[in-house]
N, C-alpha and C positions, 0 to 999 in steps of 0.2 A: 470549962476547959481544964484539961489535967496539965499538970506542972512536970510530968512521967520526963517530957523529951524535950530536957534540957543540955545544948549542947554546951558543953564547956570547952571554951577557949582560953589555953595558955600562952605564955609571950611564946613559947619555946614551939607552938604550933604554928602560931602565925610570923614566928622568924624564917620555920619551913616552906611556909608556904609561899613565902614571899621569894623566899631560896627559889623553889621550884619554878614559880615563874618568872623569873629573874633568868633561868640558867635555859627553861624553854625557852626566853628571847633571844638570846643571845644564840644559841641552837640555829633560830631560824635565821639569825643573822649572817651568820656565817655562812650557812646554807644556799641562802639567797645571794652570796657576793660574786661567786662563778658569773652570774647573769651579767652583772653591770662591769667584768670586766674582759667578757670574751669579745676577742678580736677577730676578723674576719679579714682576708686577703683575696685578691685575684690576678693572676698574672693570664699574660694574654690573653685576657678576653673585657669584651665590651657591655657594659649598662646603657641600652638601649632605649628611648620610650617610643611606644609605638600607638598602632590605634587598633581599636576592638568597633565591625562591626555587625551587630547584633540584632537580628531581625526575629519578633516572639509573634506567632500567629495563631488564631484559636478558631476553629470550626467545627460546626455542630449542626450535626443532621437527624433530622425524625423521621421515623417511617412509622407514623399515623396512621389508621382508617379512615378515610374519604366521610367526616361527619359535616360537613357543610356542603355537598352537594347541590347544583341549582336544579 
């Protein structure tokens, strides 16, 4: 093994780096707080529950040559 690709890490790169993902979180942080604080209203009208019913049917037809013949 050749020694060629050695990466050198300074404090001053991993203070960046550390920056960076520090400022990405926080990014998403914020980003994502819309969600947890939209509110939602209804005037006249009603939330209902009701019923669903659902009938699934499957048919399947061949049109074969007569091989068993008596």
């Amino acid at each position: 093994m050749s020694s060629d690709n050695n990466l050198e890490l300074s404090r001053r790169k991993i203070l960046a780096g550390m920056g960076a993902v520090g400022a990405a979180g926080a990014g998403a942080g914020i980003g994502t707080s819309a969600l947890f604080n939209d509110t939602e209203s209804f005037e006249d009208n009603q939330l209902t529950a009701g019923s669903l019913d659902l009938k699934i049917d499957w048919e399947e037809h061949y049109s074969f040559p007569q091989i068993y013949d008596d």
